[in-house]
C-alpha positions in Angstrom: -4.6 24.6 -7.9 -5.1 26.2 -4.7 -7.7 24.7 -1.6 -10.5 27.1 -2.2 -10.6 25.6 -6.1 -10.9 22.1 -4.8 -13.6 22.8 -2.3 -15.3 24.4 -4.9 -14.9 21.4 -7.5 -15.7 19.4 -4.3 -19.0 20.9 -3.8 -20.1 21.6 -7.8 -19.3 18.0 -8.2 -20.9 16.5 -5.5 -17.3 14.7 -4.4 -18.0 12.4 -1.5 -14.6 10.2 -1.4 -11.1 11.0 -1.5 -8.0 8.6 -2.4 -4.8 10.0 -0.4 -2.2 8.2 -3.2 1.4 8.1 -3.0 4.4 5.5 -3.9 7.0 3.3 -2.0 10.6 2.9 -2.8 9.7 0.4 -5.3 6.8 2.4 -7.1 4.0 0.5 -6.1 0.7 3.3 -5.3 -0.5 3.0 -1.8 -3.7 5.2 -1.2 -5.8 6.0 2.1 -9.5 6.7 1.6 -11.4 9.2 3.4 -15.0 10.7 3.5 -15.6 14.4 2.6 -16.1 15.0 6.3 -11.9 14.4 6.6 -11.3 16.4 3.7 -9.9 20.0 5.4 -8.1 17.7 8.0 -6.2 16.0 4.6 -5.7 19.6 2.9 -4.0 20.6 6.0 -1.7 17.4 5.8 -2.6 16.0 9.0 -4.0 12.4 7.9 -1.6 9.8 9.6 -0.6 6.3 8.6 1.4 3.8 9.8 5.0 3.8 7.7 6.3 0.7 9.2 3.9 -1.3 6.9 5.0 0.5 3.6 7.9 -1.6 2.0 11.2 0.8 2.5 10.0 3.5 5.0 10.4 3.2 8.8 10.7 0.8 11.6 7.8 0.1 13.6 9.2 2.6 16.9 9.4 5.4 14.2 6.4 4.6 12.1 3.9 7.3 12.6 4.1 9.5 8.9 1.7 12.2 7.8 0.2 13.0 4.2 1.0 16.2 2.5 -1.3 16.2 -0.3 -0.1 18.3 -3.9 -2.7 20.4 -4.4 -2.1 20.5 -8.3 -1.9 16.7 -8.5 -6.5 17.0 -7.4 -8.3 15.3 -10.0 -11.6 13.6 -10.2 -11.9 9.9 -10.9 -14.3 10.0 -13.9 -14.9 6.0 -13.9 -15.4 6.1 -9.8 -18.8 8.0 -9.9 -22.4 6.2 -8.9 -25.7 7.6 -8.2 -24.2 10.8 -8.8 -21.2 10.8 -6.2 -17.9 11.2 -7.2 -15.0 10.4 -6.1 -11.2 12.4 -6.5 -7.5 11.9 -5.9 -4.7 13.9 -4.5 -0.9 12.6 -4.7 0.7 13.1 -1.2 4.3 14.2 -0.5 5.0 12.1 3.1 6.6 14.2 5.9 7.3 13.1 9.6 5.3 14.5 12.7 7.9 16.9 12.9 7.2 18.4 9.5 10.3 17.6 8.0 10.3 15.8 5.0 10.4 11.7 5.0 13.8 10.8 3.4 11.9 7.5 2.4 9.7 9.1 0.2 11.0 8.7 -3.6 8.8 12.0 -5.1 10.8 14.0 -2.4 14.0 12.9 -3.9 13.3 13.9 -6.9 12.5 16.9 -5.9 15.6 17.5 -4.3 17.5 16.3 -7.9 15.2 19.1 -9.7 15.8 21.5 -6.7 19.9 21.3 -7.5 19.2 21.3 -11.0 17.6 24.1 -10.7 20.7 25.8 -8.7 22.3 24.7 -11.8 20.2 27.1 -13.6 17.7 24.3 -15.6 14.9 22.8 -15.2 13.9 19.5 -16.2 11.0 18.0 -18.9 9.9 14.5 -19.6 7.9 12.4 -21.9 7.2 8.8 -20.3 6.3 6.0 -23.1 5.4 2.9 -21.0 4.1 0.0 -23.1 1.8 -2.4 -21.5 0.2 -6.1 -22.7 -3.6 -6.8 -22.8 -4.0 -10.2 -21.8 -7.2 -12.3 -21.1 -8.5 -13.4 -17.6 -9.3 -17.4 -17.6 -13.1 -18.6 -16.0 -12.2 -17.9 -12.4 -10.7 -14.4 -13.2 -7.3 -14.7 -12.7 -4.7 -13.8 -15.0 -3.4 -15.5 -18.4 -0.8 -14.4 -21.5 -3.3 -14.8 -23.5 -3.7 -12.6 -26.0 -6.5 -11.3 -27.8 -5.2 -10.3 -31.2 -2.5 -11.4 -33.6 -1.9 -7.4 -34.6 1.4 -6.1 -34.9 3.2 -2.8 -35.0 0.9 0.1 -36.3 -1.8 -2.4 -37.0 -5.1 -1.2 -38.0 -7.1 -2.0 -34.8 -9.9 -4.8 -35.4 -13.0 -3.8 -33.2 -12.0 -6.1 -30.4 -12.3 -6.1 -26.9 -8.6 -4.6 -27.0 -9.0 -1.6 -29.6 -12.4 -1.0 -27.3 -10.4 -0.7 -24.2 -7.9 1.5 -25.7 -10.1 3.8 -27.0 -11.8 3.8 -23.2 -8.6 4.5 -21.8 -8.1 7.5 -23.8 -11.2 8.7 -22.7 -10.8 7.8 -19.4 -7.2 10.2 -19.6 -8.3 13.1 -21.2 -11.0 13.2 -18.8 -8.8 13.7 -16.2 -6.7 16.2 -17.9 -4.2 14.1 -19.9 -3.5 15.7 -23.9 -3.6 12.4 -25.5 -1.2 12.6 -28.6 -1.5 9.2 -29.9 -1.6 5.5 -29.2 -1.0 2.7 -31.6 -0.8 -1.3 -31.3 2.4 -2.2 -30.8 4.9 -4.8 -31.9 4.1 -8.0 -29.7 0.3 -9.4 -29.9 -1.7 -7.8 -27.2 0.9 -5.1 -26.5 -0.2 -1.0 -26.6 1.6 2.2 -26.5 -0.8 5.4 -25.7 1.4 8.5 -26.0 0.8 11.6 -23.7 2.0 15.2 -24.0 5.6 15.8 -21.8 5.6 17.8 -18.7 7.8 19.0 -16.3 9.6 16.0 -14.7 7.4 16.3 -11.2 4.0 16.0 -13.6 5.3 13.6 -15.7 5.9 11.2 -13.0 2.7 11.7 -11.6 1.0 11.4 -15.0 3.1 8.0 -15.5 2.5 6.3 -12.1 -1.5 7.7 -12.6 -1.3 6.0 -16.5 -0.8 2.7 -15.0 -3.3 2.9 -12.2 -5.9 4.3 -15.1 -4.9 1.4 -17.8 -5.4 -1.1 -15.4 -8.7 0.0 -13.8 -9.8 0.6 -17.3 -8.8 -3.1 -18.5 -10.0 -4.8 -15.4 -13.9 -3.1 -17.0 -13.2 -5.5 -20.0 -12.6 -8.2 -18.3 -9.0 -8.1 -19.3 -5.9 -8.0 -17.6 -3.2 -4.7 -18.2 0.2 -5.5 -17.3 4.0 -3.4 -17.2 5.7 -6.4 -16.6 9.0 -5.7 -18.9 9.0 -9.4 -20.6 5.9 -11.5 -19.7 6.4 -14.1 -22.9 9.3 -15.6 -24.1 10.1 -15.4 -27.9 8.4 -11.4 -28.2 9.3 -8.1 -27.9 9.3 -6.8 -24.3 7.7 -3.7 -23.1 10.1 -0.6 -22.2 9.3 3.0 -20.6 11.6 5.2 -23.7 12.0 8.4 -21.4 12.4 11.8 -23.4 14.0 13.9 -21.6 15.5 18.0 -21.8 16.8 20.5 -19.6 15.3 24.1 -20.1 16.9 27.3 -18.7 15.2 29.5 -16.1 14.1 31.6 -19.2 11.9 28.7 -20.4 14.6 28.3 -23.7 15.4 24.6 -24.7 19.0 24.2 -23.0 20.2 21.0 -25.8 19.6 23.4 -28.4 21.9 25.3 -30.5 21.1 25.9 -33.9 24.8 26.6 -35.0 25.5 22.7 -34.5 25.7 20.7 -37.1 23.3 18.5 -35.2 21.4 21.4 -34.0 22.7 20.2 -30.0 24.1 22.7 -27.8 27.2 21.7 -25.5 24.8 20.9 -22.5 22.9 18.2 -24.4 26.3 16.5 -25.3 27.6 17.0 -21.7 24.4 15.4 -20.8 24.5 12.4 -23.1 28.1 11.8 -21.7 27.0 11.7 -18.4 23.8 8.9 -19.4 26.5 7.1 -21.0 29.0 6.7 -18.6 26.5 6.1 -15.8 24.1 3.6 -17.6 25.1 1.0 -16.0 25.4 2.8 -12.8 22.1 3.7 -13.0 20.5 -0.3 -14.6 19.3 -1.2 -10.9 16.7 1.5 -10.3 15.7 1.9 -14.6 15.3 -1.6 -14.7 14.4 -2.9 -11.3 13.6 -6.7 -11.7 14.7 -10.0 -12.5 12.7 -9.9 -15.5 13.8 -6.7 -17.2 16.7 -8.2 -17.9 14.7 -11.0 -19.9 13.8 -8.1 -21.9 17.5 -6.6 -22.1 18.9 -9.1 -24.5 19.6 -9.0 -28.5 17.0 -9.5 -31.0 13.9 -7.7 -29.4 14.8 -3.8 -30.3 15.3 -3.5 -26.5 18.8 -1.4 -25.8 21.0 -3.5 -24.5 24.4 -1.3 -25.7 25.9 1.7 -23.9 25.7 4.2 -27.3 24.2 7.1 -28.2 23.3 8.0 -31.9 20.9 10.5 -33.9 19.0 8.1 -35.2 20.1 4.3 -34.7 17.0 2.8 -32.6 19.4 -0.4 -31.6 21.8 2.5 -29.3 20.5 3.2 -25.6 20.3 6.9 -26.3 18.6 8.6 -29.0 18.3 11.9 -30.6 15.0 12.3 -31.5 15.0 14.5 -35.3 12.7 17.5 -33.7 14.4 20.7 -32.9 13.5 24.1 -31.3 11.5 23.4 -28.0 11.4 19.9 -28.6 15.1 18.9 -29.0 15.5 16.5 -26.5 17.6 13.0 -25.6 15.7 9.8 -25.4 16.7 7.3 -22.9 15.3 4.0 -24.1 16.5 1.6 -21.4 14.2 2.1 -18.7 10.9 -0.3 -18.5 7.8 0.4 -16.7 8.0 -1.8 -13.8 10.3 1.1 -12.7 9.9 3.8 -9.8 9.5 7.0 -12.5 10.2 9.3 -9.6 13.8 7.1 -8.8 14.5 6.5 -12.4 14.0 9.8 -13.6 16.3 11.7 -10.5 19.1 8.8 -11.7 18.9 9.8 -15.2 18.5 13.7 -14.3 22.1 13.4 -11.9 23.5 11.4 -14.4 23.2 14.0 -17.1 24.2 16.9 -14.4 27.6 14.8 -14.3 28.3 14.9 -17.5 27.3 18.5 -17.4 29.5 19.4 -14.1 32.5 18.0 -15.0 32.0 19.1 -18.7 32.4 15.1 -20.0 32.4 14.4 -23.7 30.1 11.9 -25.1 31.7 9.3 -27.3 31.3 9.5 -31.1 27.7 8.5 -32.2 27.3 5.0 -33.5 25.1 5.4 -36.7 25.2 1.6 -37.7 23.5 -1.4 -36.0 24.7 -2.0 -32.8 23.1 -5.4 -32.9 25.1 -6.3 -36.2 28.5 -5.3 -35.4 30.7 -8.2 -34.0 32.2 -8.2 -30.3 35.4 -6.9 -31.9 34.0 -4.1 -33.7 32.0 -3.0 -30.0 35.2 -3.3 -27.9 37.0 -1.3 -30.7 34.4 1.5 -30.7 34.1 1.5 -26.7 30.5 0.1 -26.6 29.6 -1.7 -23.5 26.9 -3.8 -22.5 24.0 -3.2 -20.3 24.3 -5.5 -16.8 23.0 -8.9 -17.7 21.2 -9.3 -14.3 19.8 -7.9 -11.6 22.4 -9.2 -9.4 25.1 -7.7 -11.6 22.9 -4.2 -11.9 22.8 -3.8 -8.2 26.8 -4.1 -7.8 27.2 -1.8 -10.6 24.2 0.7 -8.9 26.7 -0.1 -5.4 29.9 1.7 -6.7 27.7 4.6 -8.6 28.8 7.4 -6.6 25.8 9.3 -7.7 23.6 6.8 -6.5 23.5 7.3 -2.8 23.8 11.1 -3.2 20.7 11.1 -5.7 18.5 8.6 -3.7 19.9 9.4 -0.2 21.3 6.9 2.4 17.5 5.6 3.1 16.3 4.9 0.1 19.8 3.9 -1.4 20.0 0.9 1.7 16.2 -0.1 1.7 16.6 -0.4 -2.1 19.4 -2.3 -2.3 18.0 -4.6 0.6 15.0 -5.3 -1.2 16.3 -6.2 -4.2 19.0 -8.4 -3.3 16.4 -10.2 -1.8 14.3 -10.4 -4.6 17.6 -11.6 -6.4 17.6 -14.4 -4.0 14.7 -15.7 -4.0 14.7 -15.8 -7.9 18.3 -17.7 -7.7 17.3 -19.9 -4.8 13.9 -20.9 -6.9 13.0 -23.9 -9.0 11.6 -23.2 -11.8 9.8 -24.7 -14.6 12.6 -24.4 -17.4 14.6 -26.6 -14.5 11.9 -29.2 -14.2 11.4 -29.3 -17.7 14.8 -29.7 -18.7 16.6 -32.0 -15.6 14.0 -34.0 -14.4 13.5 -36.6 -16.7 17.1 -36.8 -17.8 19.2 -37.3 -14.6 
C-alpha cells in the first residue's frame, strides 16, 4: 500500500484516529494514538516515544526512539467506529534518531533472518494456529476459568455466548482483510481454534500478534474473557501456537518439494527438519517463553514434549502435514501463543537454515506413539525430551549458538534477563499447591 492510498482510505472513510502498534522483546503490543492532524508527521516516521519505558529497549540516557510505520500493515478497526468516525492501525518498525534501525526491535530481527534467507536463495511462509480459552468474567469484571460450555473437539457449537463470539470474531477478521479458512471448538471446554490463510513469514506475524489483539477486544464485547495463556487449568489440554512453515525459492516454487521422493520432500525440507530437531531445545526459551508453557509440555495432553519428526504421528514435535505441491510444508507444533511470533519464528527459520547450511540429516521418522514407547525404546531411537522448565530452557537457549546470532546481542541479553527473573520470582513464590499441601501437616 503506498501513502497516497491511505490518505485516500483516510479521507473516503472519514478516519479520525490512528494506533501507532508495535511489540517488545517479549511480544506484548504497545501502541501510540494520534489525531489525523499527526497523520503525515507518522507516515514520515517521525512520531517519538520514550524507549526506556518499553520492557527490553533502551536505557533512559539513550531512550528517545522513532516509529516507522509499514505502510502494508494500514488497516481500519471495523469495531472502533462511532458516530461515523473511524479509527485505523499501522504496525511500526522502531529505528533510532539516527535512522538506523533499533537492534531492540524483534520484527527487525526477523527481518534480518528473512533478509539472509533470502541470500540463501528462499523465502519464507507461515501458518500460525494459536488456540485461545473463552472464560467468564465474575460480578466485578475480573477474570475467572470458568467456562461456558462443556463442548469438546469439533463439537457442534450450541448458540452460546461462545459460538456467538466466535462467529463475531470471524467477522471482525475478514473485515480487516483476514481469509478465514475455518475455526472449530477445540479439545478443552471453552478452548477455540480459528484458522487463517498462511502468508509470508513478515504477514503472518503481524496477522498473529493482530489475531490476539482482535480475539480479545472481540471477547471483552461479550463480557467474556480471551486468553493465550499456554495451560490456564490443571487436568486439560493446553493451548499451543502449531507453526506451518516452508521455504519457497526466488521463483515462487515450493523449496520441500520434490515429487520423485517417496515422501514427496525435497533434500531442503529434510535438511530443514534436521536443523528443527537438533535445535529444539535450543530454541524452547523463545517458542515457549513462560513458566507455564511448560505446564503444558508434559505427557498426556497431545502437547509435543519429544524431539521427533514424523509424517503423520501427532505425539512427535515436527509434522509433515499430507498436502503436497505448493502446500508441502513442516509443522512445528511446540510453540504456544504466549510467544513473540516475530522471535519464535526467526529461531525456527535459523534453525532450519542450519540444517540446510551444513547439509544435516534428520533422524529416521518415528511413525509410532511417542507417548507409548518406554524410556528405553526413546533413548534407543535418539528421542530426547523437550526442557522441563523455563530455567532449564534458558540454559539450553544460552549455549544455542544460533541464538545470539539470530536475536542479536540486545535482544539475546534483555531476553535472557527478563526471564531469569521471571524464573525467580516463580521459584522464590508461595503458592497455593504449597499451602495446601504443607501447612496443615508440619
Amino acid at each position: 500500500m503506498t501513502r497516497d492510498e491511505i490518505l485516500k482510505i483516510v479521507e473516503e472513510q472519514n478516519i479520525n484516529f490512528f494506533r501507532m502498534q508495535f511489540v517488545d522483546v517479549n511480544g506484548f503490543q504497545k501502541n501510540v494514538a494520534i489525531p489525523r492532524s499527526q497523520l503525515e508527521k507518522a507516515l514520515d516516521g517521525k512520531i517519538m516515544f520514550d524507549g526506556s519505558s518499553i520492557d527490553g529497549f533502551a536505557r533512559i540516557d539513550e531512550s528517545d526512539m522513532f516509529l516507522k510505520p509499514d505502510f502494508d500493515t494500514f488497516v481500519v478497526l471495523p469495531w472502533r467506529n462511532k458516530d461515523g468516525i473511524a479509527a485505523a492501525r499501522l504496525i511500526c518498525d522502531i529505528h533510532l534518531p539516527d535512522g538506523t534501525p533499533f537492534a531492540g526491535c524483534p520484527r527487525i530481527a526477523l527481518k534480518k533472518s528473512l533478509a539472509a534467507a533470502r541470500e540463501m536463495g528462499f523465502t519464507m511462509n507461515i501458518g500460525t494456529e494459536a488456540e485461545f480459552f473463552l472464560f467468564e468474567r465474575d460480578e466485578d469484571g475480573l477474570s475467572t476459568t470458568i467456562t461456558n460450555d462443556t463442548a469438546g473437539y469439533f463439537s457442534l457449537d450450541p448458540e452460546d455466548l461462545g459460538s456467538d463470539c466466535r462467529r463475531e470474531i470471524i467477522e471482525t477478521l475478514e473485515d480487516m482483510g483476514f481469509e478465514i479458512e475455518a475455526s472449530h471448538h477445540e479439545v478443552a471446554e471453552g478452548q477455540h481454534e480459528v484458522n487463517f490463510k498462511y502468508a509470508d513469514a513478515l504477514t503472518a506475524c503481524d496477522n498473529t500478534v493482530t489475531f490476539k489483539w482482535v480475539v480479545k477486544a472481540v471477547a471483552k464485547k461479550y463480557g467474556l474473557h480471551a486468553t493465550f495463556m499456554p495451560k490456564p487449568i490443571f487436568g486439560i489440554n493446553g493451548s499451543g501456537m502449531h507453526t506451518n512453515q516452508s521455504l519457497f525459492n526466488l521463483d515462487d516454487t515450493n523449496a520441500f518439494e520434490d515429487t520423485s521422493d517417496p515422501g514427496g520432500l525435497s533434500e531442503v525440507a529434510y535438511q530443514y527438519i534436521a536443523g528443527i530437531v537438533k535445535n529444539a531445545r535450543g530454541f524452547a526459551a523463545v517458542t515457549n517463553p513462560l513458566v507455564n508453557s511448560y505446564k503444558r509440555l508434559v505427557p498426556g495432553y497431545e502437547a509435543p514434549v519429544y524431539v521427533a519428526w514424523s509424517a503423520s504421528n501427532r505425539s512427535a514435535l515436527v509434522r509433515i502435514p499430507a498436502s503436497r505441491g505448493l502446500g508441502t510444508r513442516v509443522e512445528v507444533r511446540c510453540p504456544d501463543p504466549a510467544c513473540n511470533p516475530y522471535l519464535a519464528s526467526a529461531m525456527m527459520l535459523n534453525s532450519g537454515l542450519d540444517g540446510i547450511k551444513n547439509k544435516l540429516t534428520p533422524p529416521k521418522s518415528t511413525d509410532i506413539n511417542i507417548f507409548a514407547m518406554t524410556p528405553d525404546e526413546k533413548d534407543a531411537a535418539g528421542i530426547a525430551s523437550m526442557p522441563g522448565s523455563l530455567e532449564e530452557a534458558l540454559e539450553e537457549f544460552k549455549a544455542n549458538p544460533i541464538a545470539k546470532e539470530t536475536l542479536g546481542d540486545h535482544i539475546f541479553k534483555k531476553y535472557i534477563a527478563g526471564k531469569e527473573a521471571e524464573w525467580d520470582d516463580y521459584r522464590t513464590a508461595v503458592t497455593d499447591w504449597e499451602l495446601n499441601k504443607y501447612l496443615d501437616i508440619y
